[in-house]
C-alpha positions, 0 to 999 in steps of 0.5 A: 442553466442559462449561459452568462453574456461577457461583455468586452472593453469594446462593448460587445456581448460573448456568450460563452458555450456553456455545456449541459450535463447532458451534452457532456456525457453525451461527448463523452460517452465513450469514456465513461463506456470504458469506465463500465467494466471497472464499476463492476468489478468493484460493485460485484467484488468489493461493494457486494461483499460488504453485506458480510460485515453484519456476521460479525454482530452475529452468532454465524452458522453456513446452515442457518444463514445470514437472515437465520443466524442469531444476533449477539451484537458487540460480544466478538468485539468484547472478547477480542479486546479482552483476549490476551492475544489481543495486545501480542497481536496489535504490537506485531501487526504495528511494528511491522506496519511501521517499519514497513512505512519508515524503510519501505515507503521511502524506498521507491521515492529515492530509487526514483531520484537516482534513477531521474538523474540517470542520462544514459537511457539504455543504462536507465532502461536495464536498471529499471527492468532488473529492479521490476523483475523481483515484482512478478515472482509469487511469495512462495518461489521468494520464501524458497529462495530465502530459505537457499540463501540464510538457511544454516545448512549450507546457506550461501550468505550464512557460509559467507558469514561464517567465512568472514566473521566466524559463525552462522546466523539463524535467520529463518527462525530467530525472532530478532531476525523475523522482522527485519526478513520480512522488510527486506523481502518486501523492498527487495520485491515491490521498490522497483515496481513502486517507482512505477508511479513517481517517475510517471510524475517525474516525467510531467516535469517541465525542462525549463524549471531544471534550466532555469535552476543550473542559470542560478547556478543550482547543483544536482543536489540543489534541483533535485531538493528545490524541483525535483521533490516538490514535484512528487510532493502531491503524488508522495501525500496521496500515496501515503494516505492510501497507504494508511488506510492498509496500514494494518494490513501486514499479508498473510501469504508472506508472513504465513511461509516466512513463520514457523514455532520458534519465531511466532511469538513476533510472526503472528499477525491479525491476518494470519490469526484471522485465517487460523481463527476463521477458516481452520476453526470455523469462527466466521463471525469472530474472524469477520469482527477482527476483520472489521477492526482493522477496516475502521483503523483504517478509515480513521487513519485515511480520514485523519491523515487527509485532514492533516494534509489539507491542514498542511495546505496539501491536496488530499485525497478527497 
């Protein structure tokens, strides 16, 4: 592409320095060299895998193979939607899914601004580091710690209750209570390192705007409401379409050690009705279509919150 001259007031003529496409990877190229390792790994284990989609438009056998296998089309889509689990298992996948959203997804946000306002920076240090701990222990040692702490047989917090207001709540098998554990369990474990990316945004905050807001005589509440958060409104529109698109995505590691006989009537999941369905029972292809379904609810709410926001006059996603 020929470079465009600029002309001056003086009437002198400026061509700019306009690079190639060439020219730019080659200045640059030590940074897209730092992109090769990612670019495999989602080549190799997240494009590659892919081509598994087709199984669920088959009648799967590991003997027979992909190219072997026969071909039924929509049949798993067909029974799954017809299945009288279906609707038992889309109302647990969607409550928890939403209350996940409503109390968890907030739940950084706030813990961010408070942790924003701190000006004692080893206080703020120590603050962040106990509320990142919870983050790094594996969903097997938390199951065992809520099974120590609401068990019934001597549980610490059911023999507080007990003591404080008569009687023992049976947290760990009770249906009312199987949904408000598990949002527990992932506040507790993940708000802390969630706050992770807000204060990152918070941090690129110029100084001047919080300045300029105490000379209008602005109070804390009134900067964190009119600086603060429009600071974190793109970063908090992004994160939630991403998280849209694992909206039906519940987890099956917690979900599978929190659920037990008397409280599966609310702890059955697609996740989990996929592992039982698929790998202990060797439906493959009719786990694949489940799979699949939740992957297209995904896409379509990526695809329509992103609009959304750019109806809104937001920066989306793409």
């Amino acid at each position: 592409m020929a470079d465009k001259a600029i002309t001056t007031a003086a009437g002198a003529k400026i061509i700019p320095n306009v690079m190639t496409k060439k020219q730019r990877i080659k200045r640059d190229k030590w940074l897209y060299l730092l992109l090769i390792p990612g670019l495999i790994y989602f080549i190799v284990f997240k494009y590659i895998p892919m081509w598994g989609i087709v199984i669920a438009f088959q009648d799967y056998s590991p003997f027979l193979g992909v190219f072997e296998s026969s071909w039924v089309g929509f049949d798993h889509f067909k029974f799954f939607f017809t299945n009288p689990d279906f609707i038992r298992l889309f109302r647990n996948t969607f409550l928890l899914a939403l209350y996940d959203l409503i109390f968890f997804f907030p739940a950084p946000i706030i813990i961010s601004l408070l942790l924003n306002e701190l000006r004692i920076s080893w206080y703020k240090r120590t603050v962040q580091t106990f509320i990142y701990v919870p983050h790094f222990m594996s969903w097997v040692i938390i199951a065992s710690m809520s099974y120590v702490f609401l068990t019934t047989s001597g549980g610490i917090v059911n023999e507080l209750l007990e003591q404080f207001v008569g009687r023992k709540f049976n947290f760990l098998s009770s249906p009312e209570w199987f949904r408000p554990m598990i949002i527990g369990q992932i506040i507790w474990k993940e708000v802390g390192w969630g706050t992770v990316i807000f204060l990152a945004a918070l941090a690129g905050v110029s100084q001047e705007q919080y300045e300029a807001a105490i000379v209008d005589g602005a109070g804390r509440l009134r900067r964190m409401w009119h600086v603060t958060l429009p600071a974190l409104r793109p970063t908090i529109i992004i994160l939630l379409i991403l998280r849209l698109g694992n909206f039906l995505d519940t987890g099956f590691q917690q979900i599978y050690l929190m659920s037990n006989a008397l409280n599966r009537s609310v702890a059955d999941v697609f996740d989990t009705y996929v592992y039982f369905i698929g790998i202990t029972q060797g439906a493959f292809s009719y786990s694949a279509a489940v799979g699949l379904f939740k992957s297209v609810v995904g896409i379509v709410l990526i695809l329509g919150a992103n609009h959304f926001a750019k109806k809104m006059g937001q920066e989306g996603l793409f």
